[in-house]
N, C-alpha and C positions, 0 to 999 in steps of 0.2 A: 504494500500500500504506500504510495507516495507520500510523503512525510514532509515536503518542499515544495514551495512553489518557486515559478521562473524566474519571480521580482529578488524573491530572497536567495536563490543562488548568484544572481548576479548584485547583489551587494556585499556576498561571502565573497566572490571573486574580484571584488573592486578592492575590498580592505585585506583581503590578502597581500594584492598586489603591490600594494601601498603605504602597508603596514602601518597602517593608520587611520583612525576612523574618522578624524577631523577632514584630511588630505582625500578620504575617499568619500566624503561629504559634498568637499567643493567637484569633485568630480562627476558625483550623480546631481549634485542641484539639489541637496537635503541637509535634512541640519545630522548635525551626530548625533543626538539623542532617538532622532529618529532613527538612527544605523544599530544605535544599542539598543533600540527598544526591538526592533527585527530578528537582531541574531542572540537574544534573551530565547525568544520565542521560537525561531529553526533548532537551536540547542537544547531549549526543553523536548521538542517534538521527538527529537532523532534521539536523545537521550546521551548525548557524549557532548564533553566540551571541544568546542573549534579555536576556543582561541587562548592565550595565555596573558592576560591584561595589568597591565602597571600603569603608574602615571607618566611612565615617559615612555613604555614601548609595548605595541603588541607583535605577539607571536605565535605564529604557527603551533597547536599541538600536534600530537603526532594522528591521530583522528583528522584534524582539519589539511594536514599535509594529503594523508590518501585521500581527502574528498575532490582536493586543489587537483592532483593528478587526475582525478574524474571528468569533475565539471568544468575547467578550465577551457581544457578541447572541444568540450561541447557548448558553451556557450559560443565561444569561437564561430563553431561552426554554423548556430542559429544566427551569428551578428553579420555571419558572409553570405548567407542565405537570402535576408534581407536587402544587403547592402547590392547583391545580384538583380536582384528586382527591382529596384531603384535605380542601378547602373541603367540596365536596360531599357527601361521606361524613358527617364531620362539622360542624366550625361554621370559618367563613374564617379564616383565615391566611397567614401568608408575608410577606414583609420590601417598602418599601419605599423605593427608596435619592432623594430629592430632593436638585438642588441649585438654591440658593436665596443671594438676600443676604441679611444678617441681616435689614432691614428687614420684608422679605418675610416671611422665617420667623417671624420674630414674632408678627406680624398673624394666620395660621393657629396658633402655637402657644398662643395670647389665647383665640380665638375658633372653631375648630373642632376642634383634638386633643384636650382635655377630654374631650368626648362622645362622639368617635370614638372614641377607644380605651376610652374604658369597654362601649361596645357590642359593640366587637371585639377585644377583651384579648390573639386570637391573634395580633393582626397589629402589626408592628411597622414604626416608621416610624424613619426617618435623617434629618437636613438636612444637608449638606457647604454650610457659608456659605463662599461663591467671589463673586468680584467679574468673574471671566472672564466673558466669553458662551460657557459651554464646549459642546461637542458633547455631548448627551447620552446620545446613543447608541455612540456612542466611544470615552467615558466611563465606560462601567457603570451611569449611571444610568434610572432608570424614567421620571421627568418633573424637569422643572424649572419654576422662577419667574422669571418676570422682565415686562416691559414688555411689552404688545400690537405694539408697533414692532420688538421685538428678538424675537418669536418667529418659529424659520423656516416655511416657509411649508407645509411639508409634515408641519406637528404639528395634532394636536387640542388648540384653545384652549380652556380653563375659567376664564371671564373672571370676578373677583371682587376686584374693586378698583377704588373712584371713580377718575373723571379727577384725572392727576393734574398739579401746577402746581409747577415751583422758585419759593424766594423767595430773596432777596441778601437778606441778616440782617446785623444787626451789634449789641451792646451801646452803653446810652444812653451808656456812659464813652468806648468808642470816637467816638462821632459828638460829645461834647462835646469833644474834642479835632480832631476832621478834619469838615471840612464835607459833606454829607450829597451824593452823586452825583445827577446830574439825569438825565443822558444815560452810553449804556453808556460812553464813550469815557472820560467823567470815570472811570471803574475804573481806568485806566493809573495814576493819581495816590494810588490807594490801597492799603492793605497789603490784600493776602487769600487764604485759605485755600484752598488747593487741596488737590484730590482727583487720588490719581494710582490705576489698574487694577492687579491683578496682572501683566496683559502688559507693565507698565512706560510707557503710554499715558496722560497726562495729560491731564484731563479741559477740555475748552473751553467757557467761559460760552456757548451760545448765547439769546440775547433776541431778543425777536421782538415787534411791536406794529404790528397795523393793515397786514400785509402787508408793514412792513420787516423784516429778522435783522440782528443783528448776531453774529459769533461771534467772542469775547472770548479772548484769552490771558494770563489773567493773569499777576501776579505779587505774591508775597508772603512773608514769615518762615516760615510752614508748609506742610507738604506731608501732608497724610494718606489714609489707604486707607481709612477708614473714615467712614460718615458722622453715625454719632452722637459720635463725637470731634470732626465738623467742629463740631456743636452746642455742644459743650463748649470747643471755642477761641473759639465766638464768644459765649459767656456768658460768656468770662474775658477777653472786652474786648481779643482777638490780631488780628479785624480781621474783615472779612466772608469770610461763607461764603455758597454757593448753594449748597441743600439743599432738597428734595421740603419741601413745606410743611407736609403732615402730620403732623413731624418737630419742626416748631417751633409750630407752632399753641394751646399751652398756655403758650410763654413769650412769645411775641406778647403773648396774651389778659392776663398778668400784667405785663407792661413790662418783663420779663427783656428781652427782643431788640425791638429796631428795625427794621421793613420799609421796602426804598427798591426803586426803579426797578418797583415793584408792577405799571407799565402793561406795561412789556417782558417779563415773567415769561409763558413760552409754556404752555398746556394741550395734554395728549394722553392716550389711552387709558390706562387703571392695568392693575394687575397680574395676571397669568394663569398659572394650572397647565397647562402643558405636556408633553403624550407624544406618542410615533408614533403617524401615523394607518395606519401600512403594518403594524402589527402589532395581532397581539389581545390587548387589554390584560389582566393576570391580574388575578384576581377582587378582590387587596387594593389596586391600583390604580384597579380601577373601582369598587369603594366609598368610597374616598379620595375619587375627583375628582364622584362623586353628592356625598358630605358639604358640598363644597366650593360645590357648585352650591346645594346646600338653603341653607347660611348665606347666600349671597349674593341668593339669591331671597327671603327671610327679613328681609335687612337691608336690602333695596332696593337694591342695587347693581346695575351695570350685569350 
């Protein structure tokens, strides 16, 4: 026997989402009290608690996580159903939700959102910049970005982004003070800039040249989550950073940054827009990921 109705899964799925019931308030156009007084009543019905509530955070139970992997997808799929019939009636619309690292987001918000939304004014787009490899279906989201190596294997790739190469950077001040590494192992002896994940998973130099690896544990003064901050410790002379090259390629070219171990610096596929292939994508994600495809057929990319 149904135990929920449609209004009140999708305000479980808004303050999921949100983690917050004020935030998923202004989202649905209701006050909070109204959002507490709904999921009082879905949680007496079902008889488990959904959520875990304090005055500064709410939180998934493990109850409300299985229901998130439930209804998530399904409402999804009731909000593209809709937005199908409206597309078609009139002109495309309907939300779509990416997550993306900043790097990523960027590159598409440069060079294909411009145009896309001028064409399609009804449809609107999201990026949630996360460093996770998150589930995207899980999640709530419609596709994701990220590396050709790191999408799962059961998504449709929309490949649009050169192969791509880390370099170990550093400022001329830094290297006039500490002698320039030959070999990965010389890194032990140096200060540098690490990169840690949101899962709390610190990132390992891997180098590679000529069918050797090495993978690196550094160590050093900084630790950052982000990798245009890595760029900015290492223009302010705090010690080397490994960072996507793309990233530094303009202070290379100007003498800003110094490149070392350039033979060890490994290549691999670039970046790809990712959704399910188990589902039918709705209409403002499958004009999104055409858009995506034209730029890159356009710019010569892979």
């Amino acid at each position: 026997m149904l135990r929920a109705g449609l209004s009140e899964l999708n305000v479980f799925v808004a303050i999921a989402h949100q983690r917050s019931f004020s935030a998923a308030a202004r989202t649905l156009g209701v006050s909070p009290s109204a959002l507490s007084h709904a999921m009082r009543g879905l949680e007496g019905r079902l008889g488990v608690r959904l959520f875990n509530r304090t005055t500064r955070s709410v939180a998934l139970t493990e109850a409300g996580e299985q229901l998130l992997r439930r209804v998530a997808p399904a409402i999804a799929d009731l909000e593209d159903a809709v937005n199908e019939v409206t597309s078609a009636r009139d002109r495309p619309s309907g939300s779509i939700r990416i997550s993306a690292s900043e790097s990523a987001a960027k590159l598409l918000v440069r060079n294909v959102l411009p145009g896309f939304l001028a064409t399609y004014p009804d449809i609107h787009v999201e990026f949630v910049v996360d460093t996770r490899l998150v589930d995207i279906v899980a999640d709530g989201f419609d596709a994701g970005i990220r590396v050709l190596e790191d999408v799962p294997r059961d998504m449709i790739a929309v490949r649009f982004g050169a192969d791509m190469r880390f370099a170990a950077v550093a400022s001329p001040a830094y290297f006039a003070a500490h002698e320039a590494p030959r070999a990965p192992h010389d890194l032990a002896q140096h200060r540098c800039i690490r990169f840690r994940f949101e899962s709390g998973t610190l990132y390992r130099w891997d180098l590679e040249q000529h069918g050797k690896s090495a993978s690196i544990d550094v160590d050093g003064p900084m630790t950052l989550g982000n990798l245009n901050l890595m760029v900015e410790a290492a223009l302010a002379g705090i010690g080397i950073a490994w960072v996507p090259d793309h990233l530094v390629s303009a202070h290379l070219a100007s003498g800003q940054l110094v490149r070392v171990l350039a033979e060890w610096s490994p290549s691999f596929a670039g970046l790809c827009l990712y959704y399910p292939a188990n589902r039918h994508p709705p209409t403002a994600l499958r004009l999104f990921a055409q858009a995506v495809r034209d730029w890159a057929e356009a710019a010569g990319l892979p």
